[in-house]
C-alpha positions as CSV (number, residue, x, y, z in Angstrom):
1,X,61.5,14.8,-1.5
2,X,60.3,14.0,-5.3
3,X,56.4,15.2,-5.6
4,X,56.4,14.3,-9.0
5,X,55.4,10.9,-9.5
6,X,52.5,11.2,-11.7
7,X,50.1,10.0,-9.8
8,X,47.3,12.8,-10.2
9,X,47.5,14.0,-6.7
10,X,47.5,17.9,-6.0
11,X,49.8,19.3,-3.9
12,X,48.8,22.9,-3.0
13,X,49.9,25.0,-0.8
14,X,47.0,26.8,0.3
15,X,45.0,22.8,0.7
16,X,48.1,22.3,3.7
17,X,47.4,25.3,5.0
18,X,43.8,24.7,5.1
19,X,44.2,21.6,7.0
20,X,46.7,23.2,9.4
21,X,44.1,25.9,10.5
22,X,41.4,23.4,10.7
23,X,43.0,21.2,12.9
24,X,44.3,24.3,14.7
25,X,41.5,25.5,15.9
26,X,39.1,22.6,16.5
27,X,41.7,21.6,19.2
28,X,42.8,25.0,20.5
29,X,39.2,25.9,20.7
30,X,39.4,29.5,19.5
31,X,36.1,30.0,19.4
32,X,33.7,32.9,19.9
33,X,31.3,32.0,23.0
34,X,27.7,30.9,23.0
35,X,26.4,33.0,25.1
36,X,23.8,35.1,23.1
37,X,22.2,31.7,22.6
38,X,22.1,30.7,26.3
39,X,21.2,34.1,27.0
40,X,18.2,34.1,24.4
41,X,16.9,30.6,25.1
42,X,13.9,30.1,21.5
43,X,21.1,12.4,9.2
44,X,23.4,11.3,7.1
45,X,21.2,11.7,4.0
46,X,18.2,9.8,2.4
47,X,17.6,6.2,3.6
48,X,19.1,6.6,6.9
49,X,17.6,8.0,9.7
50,X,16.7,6.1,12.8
51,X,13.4,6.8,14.2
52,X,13.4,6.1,17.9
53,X,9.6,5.4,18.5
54,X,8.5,4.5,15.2
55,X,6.3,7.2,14.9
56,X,5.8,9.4,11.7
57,X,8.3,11.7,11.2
58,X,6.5,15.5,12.6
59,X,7.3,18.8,10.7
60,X,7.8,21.9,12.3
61,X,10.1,23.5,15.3
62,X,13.4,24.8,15.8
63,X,16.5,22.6,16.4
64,X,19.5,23.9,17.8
65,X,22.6,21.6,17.5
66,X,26.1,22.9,18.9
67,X,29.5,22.0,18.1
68,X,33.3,23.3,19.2
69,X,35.6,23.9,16.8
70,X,34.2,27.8,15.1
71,X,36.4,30.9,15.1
72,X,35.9,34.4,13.5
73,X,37.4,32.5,10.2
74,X,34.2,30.5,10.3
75,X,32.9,30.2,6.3
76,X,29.4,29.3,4.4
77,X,31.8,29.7,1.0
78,X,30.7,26.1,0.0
79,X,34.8,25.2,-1.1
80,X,36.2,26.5,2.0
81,X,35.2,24.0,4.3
82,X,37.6,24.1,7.7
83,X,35.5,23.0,10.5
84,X,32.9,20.9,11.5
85,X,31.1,23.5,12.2
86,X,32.0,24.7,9.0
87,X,30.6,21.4,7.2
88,X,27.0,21.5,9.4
89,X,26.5,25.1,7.6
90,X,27.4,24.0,4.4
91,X,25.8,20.6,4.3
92,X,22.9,22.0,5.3
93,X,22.8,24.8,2.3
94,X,24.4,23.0,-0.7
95,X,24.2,19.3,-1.9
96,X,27.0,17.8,-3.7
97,X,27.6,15.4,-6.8
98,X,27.7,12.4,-4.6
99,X,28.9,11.9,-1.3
100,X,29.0,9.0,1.8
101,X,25.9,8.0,3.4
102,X,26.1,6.9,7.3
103,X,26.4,3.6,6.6
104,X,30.0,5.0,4.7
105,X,28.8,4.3,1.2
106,X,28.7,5.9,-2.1
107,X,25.2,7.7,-2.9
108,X,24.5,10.1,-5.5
109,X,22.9,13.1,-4.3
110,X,22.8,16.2,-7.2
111,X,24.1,13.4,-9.7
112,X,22.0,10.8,-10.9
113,X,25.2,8.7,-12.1
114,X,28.8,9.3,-12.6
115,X,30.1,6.5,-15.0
116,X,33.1,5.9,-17.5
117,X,32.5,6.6,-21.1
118,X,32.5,3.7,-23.6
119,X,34.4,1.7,-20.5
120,X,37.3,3.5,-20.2
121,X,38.6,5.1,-17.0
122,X,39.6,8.2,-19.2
123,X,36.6,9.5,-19.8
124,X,33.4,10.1,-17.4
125,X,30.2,11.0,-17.9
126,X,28.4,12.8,-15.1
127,X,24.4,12.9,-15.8
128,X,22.7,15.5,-13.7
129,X,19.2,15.0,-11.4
130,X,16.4,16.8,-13.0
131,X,14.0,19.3,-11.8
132,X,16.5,20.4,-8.9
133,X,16.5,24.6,-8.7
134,X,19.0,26.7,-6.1
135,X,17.0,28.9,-3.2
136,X,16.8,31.6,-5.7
137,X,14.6,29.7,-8.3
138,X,17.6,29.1,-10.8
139,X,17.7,25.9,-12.2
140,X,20.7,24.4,-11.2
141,X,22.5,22.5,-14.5
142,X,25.4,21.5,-16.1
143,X,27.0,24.9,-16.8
144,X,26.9,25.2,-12.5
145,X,28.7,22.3,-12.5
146,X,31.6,23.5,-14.9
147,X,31.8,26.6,-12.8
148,X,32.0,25.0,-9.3
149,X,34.9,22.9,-11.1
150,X,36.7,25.6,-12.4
151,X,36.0,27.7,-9.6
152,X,38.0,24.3,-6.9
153,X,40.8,24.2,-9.8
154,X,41.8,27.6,-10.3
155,X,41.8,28.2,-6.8
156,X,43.4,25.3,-5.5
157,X,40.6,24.8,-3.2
158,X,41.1,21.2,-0.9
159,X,38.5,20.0,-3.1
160,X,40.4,20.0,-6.4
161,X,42.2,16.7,-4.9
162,X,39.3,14.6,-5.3
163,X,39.1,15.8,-9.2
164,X,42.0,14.3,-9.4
165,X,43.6,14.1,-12.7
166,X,41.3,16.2,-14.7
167,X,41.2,17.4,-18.3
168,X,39.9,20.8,-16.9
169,X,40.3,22.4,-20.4
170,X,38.4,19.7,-22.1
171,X,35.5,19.3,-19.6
172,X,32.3,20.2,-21.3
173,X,28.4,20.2,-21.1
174,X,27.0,17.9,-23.6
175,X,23.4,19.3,-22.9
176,X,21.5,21.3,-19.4
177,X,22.5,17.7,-17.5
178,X,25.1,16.1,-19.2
179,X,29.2,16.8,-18.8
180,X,31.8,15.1,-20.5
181,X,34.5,14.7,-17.8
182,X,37.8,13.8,-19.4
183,X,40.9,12.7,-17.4
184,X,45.0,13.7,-18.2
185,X,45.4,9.7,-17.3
186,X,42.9,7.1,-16.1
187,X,41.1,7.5,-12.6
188,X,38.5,4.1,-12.2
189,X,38.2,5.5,-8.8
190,X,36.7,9.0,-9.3
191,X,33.4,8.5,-8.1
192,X,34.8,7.3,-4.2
193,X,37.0,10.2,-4.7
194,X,34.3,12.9,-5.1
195,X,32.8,10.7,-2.2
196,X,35.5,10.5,-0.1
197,X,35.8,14.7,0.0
198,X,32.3,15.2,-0.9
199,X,32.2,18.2,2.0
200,X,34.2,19.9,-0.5
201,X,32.5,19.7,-3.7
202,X,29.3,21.5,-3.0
203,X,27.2,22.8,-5.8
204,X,27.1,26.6,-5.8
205,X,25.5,28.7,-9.2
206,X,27.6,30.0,-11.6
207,X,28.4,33.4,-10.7
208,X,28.1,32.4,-7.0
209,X,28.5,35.5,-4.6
210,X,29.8,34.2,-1.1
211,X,28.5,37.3,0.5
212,X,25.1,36.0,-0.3
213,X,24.8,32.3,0.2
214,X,22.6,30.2,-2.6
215,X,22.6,26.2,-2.9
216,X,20.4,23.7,-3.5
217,X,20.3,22.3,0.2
218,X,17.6,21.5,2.6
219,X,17.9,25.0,4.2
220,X,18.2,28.4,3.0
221,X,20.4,31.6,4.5
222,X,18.9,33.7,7.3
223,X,22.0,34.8,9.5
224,X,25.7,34.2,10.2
225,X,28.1,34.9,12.6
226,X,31.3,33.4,12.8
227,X,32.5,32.2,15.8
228,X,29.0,32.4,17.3
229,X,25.7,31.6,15.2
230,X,24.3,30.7,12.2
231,X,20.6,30.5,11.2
232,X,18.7,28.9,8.6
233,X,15.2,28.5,7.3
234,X,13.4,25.5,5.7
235,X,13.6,25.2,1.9
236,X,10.0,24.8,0.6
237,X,11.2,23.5,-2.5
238,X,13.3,21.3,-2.0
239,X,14.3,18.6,-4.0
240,X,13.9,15.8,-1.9
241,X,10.1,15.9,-1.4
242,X,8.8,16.4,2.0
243,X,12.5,17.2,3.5
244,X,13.7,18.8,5.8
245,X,10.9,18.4,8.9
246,X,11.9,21.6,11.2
247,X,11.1,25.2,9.8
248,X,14.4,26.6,11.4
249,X,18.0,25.5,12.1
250,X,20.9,26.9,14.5
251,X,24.3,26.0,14.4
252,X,25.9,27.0,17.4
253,X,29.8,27.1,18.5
254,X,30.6,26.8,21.3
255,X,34.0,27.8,23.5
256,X,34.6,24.2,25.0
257,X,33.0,20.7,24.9
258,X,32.1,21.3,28.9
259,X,29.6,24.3,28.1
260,X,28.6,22.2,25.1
261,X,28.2,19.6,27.5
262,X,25.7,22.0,30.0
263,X,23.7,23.6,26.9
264,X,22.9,20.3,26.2
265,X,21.6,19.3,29.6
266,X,19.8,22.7,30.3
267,X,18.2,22.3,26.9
268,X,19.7,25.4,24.9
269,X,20.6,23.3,22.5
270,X,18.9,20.2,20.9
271,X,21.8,18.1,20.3
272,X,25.8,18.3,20.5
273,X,28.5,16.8,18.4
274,X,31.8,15.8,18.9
275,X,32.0,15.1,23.3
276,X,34.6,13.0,24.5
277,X,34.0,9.7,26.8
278,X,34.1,11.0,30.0
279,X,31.5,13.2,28.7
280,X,29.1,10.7,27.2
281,X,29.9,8.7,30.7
282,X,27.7,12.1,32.7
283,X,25.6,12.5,29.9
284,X,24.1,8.9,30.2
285,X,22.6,9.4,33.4
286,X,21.4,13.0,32.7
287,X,17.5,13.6,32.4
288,X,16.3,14.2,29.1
289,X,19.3,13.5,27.1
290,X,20.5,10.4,24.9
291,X,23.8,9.6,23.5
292,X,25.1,7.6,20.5
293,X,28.6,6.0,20.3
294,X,29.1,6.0,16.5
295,X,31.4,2.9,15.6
296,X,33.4,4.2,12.4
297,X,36.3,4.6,10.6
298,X,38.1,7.6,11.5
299,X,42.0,6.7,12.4
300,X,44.2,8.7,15.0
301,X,47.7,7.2,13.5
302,X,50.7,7.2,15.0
303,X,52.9,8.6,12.0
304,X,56.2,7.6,11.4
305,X,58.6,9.2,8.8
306,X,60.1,6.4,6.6
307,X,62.6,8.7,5.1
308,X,64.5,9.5,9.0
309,X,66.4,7.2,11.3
310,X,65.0,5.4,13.4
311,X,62.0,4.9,11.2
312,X,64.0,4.2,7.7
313,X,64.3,0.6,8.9
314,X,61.4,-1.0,8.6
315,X,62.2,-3.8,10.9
316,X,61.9,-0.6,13.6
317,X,58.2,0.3,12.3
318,X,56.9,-3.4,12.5
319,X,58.7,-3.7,15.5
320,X,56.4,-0.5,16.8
321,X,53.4,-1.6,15.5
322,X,54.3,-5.6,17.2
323,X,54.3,-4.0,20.8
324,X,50.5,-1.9,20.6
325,X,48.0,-3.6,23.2
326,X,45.3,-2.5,21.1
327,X,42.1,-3.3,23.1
328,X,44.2,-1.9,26.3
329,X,45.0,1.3,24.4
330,X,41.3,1.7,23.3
331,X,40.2,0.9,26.7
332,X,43.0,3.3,28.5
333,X,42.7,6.0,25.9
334,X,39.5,6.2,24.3
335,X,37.5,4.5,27.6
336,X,36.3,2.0,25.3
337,X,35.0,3.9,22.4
338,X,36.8,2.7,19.9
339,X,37.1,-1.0,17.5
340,X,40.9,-2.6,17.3
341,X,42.3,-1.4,13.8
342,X,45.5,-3.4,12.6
343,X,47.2,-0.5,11.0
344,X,45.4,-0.4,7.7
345,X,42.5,2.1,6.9
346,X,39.2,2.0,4.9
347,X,37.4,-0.9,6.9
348,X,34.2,0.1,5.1
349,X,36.0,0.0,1.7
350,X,34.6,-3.3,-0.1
351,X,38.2,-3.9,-1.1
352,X,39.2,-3.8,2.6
353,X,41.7,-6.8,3.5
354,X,40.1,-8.3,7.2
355,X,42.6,-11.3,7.0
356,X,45.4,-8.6,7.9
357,X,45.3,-8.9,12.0
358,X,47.8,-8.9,14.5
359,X,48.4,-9.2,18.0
360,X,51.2,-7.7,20.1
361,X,54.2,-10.0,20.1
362,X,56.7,-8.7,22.6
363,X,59.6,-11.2,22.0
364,X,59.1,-10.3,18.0
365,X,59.5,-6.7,18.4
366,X,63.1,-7.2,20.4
367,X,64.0,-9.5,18.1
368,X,63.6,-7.0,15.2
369,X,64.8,-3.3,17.1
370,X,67.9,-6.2,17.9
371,X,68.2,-6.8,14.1
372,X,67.9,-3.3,13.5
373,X,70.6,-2.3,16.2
374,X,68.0,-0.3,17.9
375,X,67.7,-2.8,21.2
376,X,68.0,0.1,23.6
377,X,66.1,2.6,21.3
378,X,64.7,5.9,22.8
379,X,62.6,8.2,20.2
380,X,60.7,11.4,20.6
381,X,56.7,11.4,20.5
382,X,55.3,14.6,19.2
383,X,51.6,14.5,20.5
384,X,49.0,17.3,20.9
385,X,45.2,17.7,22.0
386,X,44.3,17.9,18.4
387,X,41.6,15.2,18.2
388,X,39.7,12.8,21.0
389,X,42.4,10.6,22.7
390,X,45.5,11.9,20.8
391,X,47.7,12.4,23.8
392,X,45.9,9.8,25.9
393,X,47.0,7.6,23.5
394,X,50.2,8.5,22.8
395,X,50.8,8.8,27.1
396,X,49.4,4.6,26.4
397,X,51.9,3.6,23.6
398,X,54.6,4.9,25.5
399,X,53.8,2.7,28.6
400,X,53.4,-0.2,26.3
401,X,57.0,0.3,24.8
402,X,58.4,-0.1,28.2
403,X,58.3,-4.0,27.7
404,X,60.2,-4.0,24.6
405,X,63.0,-2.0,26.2
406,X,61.8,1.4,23.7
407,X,62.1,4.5,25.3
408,X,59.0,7.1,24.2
409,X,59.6,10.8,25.1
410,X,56.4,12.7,25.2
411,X,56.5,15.9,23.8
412,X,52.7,17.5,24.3
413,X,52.9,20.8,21.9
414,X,49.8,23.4,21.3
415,X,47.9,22.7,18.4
416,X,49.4,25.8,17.2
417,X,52.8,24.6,17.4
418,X,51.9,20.7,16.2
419,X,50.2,22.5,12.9
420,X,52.7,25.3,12.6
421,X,55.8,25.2,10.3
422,X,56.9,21.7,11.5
423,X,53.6,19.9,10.6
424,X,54.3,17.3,8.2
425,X,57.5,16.8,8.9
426,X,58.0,15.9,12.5
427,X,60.0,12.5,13.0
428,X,57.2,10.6,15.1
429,X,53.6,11.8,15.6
430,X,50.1,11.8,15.2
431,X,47.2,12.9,12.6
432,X,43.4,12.1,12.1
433,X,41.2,11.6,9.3
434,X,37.8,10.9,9.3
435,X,36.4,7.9,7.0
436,X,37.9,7.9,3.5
437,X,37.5,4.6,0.9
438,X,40.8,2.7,0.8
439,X,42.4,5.0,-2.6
440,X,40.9,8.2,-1.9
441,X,42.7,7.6,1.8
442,X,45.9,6.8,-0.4
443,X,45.8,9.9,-2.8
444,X,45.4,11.9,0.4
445,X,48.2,10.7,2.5
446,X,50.2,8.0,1.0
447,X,52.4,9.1,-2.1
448,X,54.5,11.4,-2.9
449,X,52.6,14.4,-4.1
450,X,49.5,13.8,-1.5
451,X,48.9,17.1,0.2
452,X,49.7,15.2,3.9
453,X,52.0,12.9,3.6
454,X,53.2,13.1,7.2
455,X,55.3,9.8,6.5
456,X,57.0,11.3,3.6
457,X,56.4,7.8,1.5
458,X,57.7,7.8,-1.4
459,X,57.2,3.7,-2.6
460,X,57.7,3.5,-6.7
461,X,56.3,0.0,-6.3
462,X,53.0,1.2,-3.8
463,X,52.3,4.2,-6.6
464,X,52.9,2.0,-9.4
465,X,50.2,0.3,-7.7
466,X,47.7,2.7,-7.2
467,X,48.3,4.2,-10.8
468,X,47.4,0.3,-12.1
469,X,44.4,0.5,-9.4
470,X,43.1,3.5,-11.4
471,X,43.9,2.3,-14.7
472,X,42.0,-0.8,-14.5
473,X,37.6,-0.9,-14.5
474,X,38.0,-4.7,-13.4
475,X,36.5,-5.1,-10.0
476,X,38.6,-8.7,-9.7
477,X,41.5,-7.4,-11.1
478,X,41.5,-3.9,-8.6
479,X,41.0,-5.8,-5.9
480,X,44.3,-7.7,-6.0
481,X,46.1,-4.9,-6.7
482,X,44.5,-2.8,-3.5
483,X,45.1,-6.2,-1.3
484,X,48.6,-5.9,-2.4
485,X,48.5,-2.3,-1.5
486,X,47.4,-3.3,1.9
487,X,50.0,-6.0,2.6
488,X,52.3,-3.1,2.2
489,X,50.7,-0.5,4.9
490,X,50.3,-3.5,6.9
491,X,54.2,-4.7,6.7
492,X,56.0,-1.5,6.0
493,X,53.8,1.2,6.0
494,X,54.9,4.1,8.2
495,X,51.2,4.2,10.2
496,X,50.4,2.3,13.3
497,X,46.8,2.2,13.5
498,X,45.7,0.8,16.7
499,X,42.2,1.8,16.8
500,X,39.0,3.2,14.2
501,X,38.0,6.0,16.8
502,X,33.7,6.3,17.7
503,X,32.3,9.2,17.4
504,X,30.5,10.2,20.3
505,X,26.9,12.5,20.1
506,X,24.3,13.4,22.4
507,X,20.9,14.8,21.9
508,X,17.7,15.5,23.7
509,X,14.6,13.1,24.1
510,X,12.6,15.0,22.3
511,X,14.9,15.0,18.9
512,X,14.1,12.1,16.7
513,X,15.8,11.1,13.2
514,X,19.1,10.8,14.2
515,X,21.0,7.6,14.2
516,X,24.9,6.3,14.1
517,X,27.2,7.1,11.4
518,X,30.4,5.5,10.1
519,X,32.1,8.2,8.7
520,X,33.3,10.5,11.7
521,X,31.5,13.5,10.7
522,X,29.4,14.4,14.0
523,X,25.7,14.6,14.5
524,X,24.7,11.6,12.4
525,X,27.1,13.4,9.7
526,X,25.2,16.7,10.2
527,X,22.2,15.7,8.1
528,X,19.7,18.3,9.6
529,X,17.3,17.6,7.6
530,X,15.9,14.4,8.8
531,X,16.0,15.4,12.6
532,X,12.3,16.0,13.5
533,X,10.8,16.6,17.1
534,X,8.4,13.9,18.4
C-alpha cells in the first residue's frame, strides 16, 4: 500500500506498536493486583466541574481512584502515554499546550494562544502563559517547549502525529514565551490536533530525567509502582490558583473491573473508571456510591478493509452498514449506554454533518450484495474483548445480518492475538478510539500514511480533500470541504459506526467535583484536581 501521499501524517513504527500494547493490555488485564491498597485501607479541567450540593468546594483529604488496564510497563514518562492509567498519572503531573475540555472543546492550558502568522496556515505562532514554574521551581518557557518537541520528533513518540507537518529544523523561540512554529506545508488544523492527542504532548523541562518526574501539573511525584500504585502530593504552587483541593492522590490498578467494582463499594477506593453496564446496573443500588453514564464520542467501528474482496465493492460496505439496527445493537450490546452514530465520527466537531442519518433498510442491502454478486455472502468477523461491548456487539451485527441472507463467522481472538502481527490488517474487525475532532480523527485513521489505518484507504480524492481542508483558514470554505469528506465516510467509507459508546464511572458520596465528559477518557477525563470531599 502507497504511504506516501503527502499528507503530513507520521507513520512510525514504534506509535503502532504503542497502540498495540495499549490496547493489549487494557483488555487482557495484565495487571499487577491491588492488594497492598485493600490491605492498607488510608475534572476535565478549568470551568467544568459539577458540584453535587452546591456547596463550596473543601480542600484537604486523600482521594483514591482506581482503574484496570496497568502492567509492570506502566510509565510517568510524560510522551509514553499507553494506558489510562497511564494518562491519570500523567495528567495529573504535567499540563499540556492545549488540550479537550469535558464538554470535548479546544482549551488552552500551558498556551495562552496558538495562532497562524500573518494568516497563513504555514506559519504558527504559539504564545506561552506567564508566571507558570515546574515542581522544581524552574520557570517553565519557550526553550521547554523546543525540547519537549524535539524530544516527540526524534523519538517518534505517538505524539509527533499531532505536530504534524512540522518545520522541526526551523522552529524557534522568538523570546522566554514566544515560538515561531513553521510548517513543511499548510496545517489550519493544528491547534485541534495538539487537542485531539493532547495526552501526548505534555510539557516536561528541558533536560527532563524520567527517573525523576517534574511537570507543571496539579500534583507533584511521591511514589510509583507499576502495575500497582502511584502517589502524589498537592502542588502548592500551582498555576491555577487555589487547585487542586485534596493534599494527596492515588492511582490505583487494579486486576479486573469486578475487584474495581468491590473496592469501590467497600470504600478502598474513592472512585473507579472505566465499569461496564452490568456493573453500573449493581452499582446503582449500592450504599454510598453514585454513578455517571458519560454520553460521548468514542466509536467501537466495525472496520472493513476497502482494499480486499468482499469489502472492495462498495455496494457490499453500504450494504453492511443498511442492515445495523442501531438502537437494538446499543440496547443488546452496550445495555443502553450508548447514542445511535451513522457511521461518521466527530459529533462534537462544529463541522460535524447531523443531516447524514440512516435507518436499516433490509430490502436495500439485498438489493446491493445482489448487484454486487454477493447475495449469499458469508464473511469472517475478527472480534476480541478489547473495549466495552466489542464482542457483544459484534455477536449483535451478526444476528442482524441474518435477515439480509449475510453469513457473519465470529472469530473471538485474545487481545494478544487481535493486536499481534495481524492487527491492522485483518479483513473485517473492530477498533476504538476515544473522541478526536473530525481531521485529527482523519490524520489518525483515514489516509494512507495514518499510523492505523485498519481499512487500508487509500482515496486520492478524500486526501486531496483534507490537504485543501488544511490549506485553507476559511471557516465557510473548510466546512464544505469536511461535509464533503463526510458524505464520503458516510457512502463509502470502510467504517460502520453504529453507536458513540458512554463512558461509564462510579464514585463515592462523599466525592464531589466530578461530572460527565464527552471525550471517553474515564473519571471526568481524569481531572484530579477538581475532585474535593464534601
Amino acid at each position: 500500500m502507497d504511504r506516501s501521499d503527502g499528507s503530513g501524517g507520521l507513520l512510525a513504527g514504534a506509535a503502532i506498536d504503542r497502540r498495540r500494547v495499549l490496547r493489549g493490555m487494557a483488555a487482557a488485564g495484565a495487571l499487577a493486583g491491588a492488594g497492598g491498597l485493600l490491605g492498607a485501607c488510608g475534572r476535565t479541567r478549568a470551568g467544568s466541574t459539577v458540584s453535587l450540593t452546591g456547596s463550596e468546594p473543601r480542600r484537604g483529604g486523600h482521594l483514591r481512584v482506581g482503574l484496570t488496564g496497568g502492567s509492570g510497563s506502566d510509565t510517568v514518562d510524560p510522551h509514553k502515554d499507553l494506558t489510562y492509567t497511564d494518562t491519570a498519572r500523567l495528567q495529573s503531573l504535567y499540563d499540556p499546550l492545549v488540550q479537550l475540555n469535558a464538554r470535548a472543546e479546544v482549551e488552552y492550558a500551558l498556551a495562552e494562544s496558538i495562532a497562524p502568522a500573518e494568516d497563513s496556515a504555514s506559519e504558527w505562532i504559539i504564545r506561552l502563559r506567564p508566571g507558570v514554574t515546574f515542581h522544581d521551581g524552574k520557570d517553565f518557557t519557550a526553550a521547554d517547549v523546543l525540547y519537549n518537541v524535539q524530544r516527540v520528533v526524534s523519538n517518534k513518540f505517538s505524539g509527533a502525529h499531532g505536530l504534524g507537518p512540522i518545520d522541526l529544523k526551523n522552529t524557534k523561540a522568538l523570546d522566554a514565551h514566544t515560538i515561531l512554529v513553521p510548517m513543511l506545508k499548510p496545517f489550519a488544523s493544528f491547534v485541534e490536533q495538539l487537542a485531539g492527542f493532547w495526552f501526548y504532548l505534555y510539557m516536561a523541562p528541558e533536560g527532563f530525567n524520567p527517573a525523576k518526574p517534574v511537570g507543571t501539573g496539579p500534583f507533584v511525584y511521591q511514589s510509583f509502582t507499576p502495575g500497582s500504585r502511584s502517589v502524589f502530593t498537592r502542588n502548592p504552587n500551582y498555576w491555577r490558583t487555589g487547585l487542586p483541593y485534596v493534599d494527596t492522590l492515588t492511582v490505583v490498578d487494579f486486576v479486573d473491573n469486578i475487584s474495581l467494582q468491590d473496592a469501590l463499594i467497600t470504600g478502598a477506593i474513592d472512585a473507579a473508571g472505566t465499569l461496564d453496564g452490568p456493573q453500573i446496573a449493581t452499582l446503582s443500588n449500592s450504599s454510598g456510591v453514585r454513578t455517571v453514564s458519560s454520553a460521548g464520542g468514542s466509536i467501537v467501528p466495525f472496520t472493513m478493509r476497502v482494499d480486499r474482496a468482499p469489502f472492495n465493492n462498495a455496494g457490499v460496505r453500504q450494504a453492511l452498514r443498511l442492515l445495523v439496527d442501531r438502537q437494538q445493537l446499543i440496547d443488546s450490546a452496550l445495555d443502553g449506554y450508548g447514542t445511535v452514530a451513522y457511521d461518521v465520527f466527530a459529533p462534537f466537531d462544529p463541522d460535524f454533518d447531523h443531516d447524514l442519518v440512516r435507518q436499516a433498510d433490509i430490502p436495500q442491502a439485498k438489493y446491493l450484495l445482489k448487484k454486487a454478486g454477493h447475495e449469499n455472502l458469508t464473511v469472517e468477523l475478527v472480534t476480541s474483548p478489547v473495549s466495552t461491548g466489542t464482542v457483544a456487539m459484534a455477536t449483535v451485527l451478526a444476528e442482524q445480518a441474518r435477515a439480509v441472507g449475510v453469513t457473519i463467522n465470529l472469530r473471538d481472538v485474545p487481545s494478544a492475538t487481535f493486536f499481534g502481527p495481524s492487527y491492522l490488517n485483518w479483513t473485517f474487525s473492530q477498533d476504538y478510539y476515544a473522541y478526536s475532532p473530525y481531521l485529527p480523527q482523519v490524520s489518525q485513521s483515514m489516509l494512507p500514511a495514518a499510523p492505523f489505518n485498519e481499512t487500508h484507504t487509500s482515496n486520492a480524492h478524500y486526501t486531496s480533500l483534507y490537504n485543501q481542508a488544511n490549506a485553507t483558514l476559511d471557516e465557510g470554505l473548510r466546512k464544505e470541504i469536511v461535509t464533503e469528506m463526510q458524505m464520503y465516510d458516510f457512502d463509502e467509507g470502510g467504517y460502520i459506526i453504529p453507536a458513540f459508546v458512554n463512558s461509564l464511572d462510579a464514585y463515592s458520596t462523599r466525592l464531589r467535583g466530578y461530572g460527565p465528559a464527552k471525550v471517553g477518557q474515564p473519571l471526568s477525563n481524569t481531572d484530579f484536581m477538581h475532585f474535593w470531599f464534601a
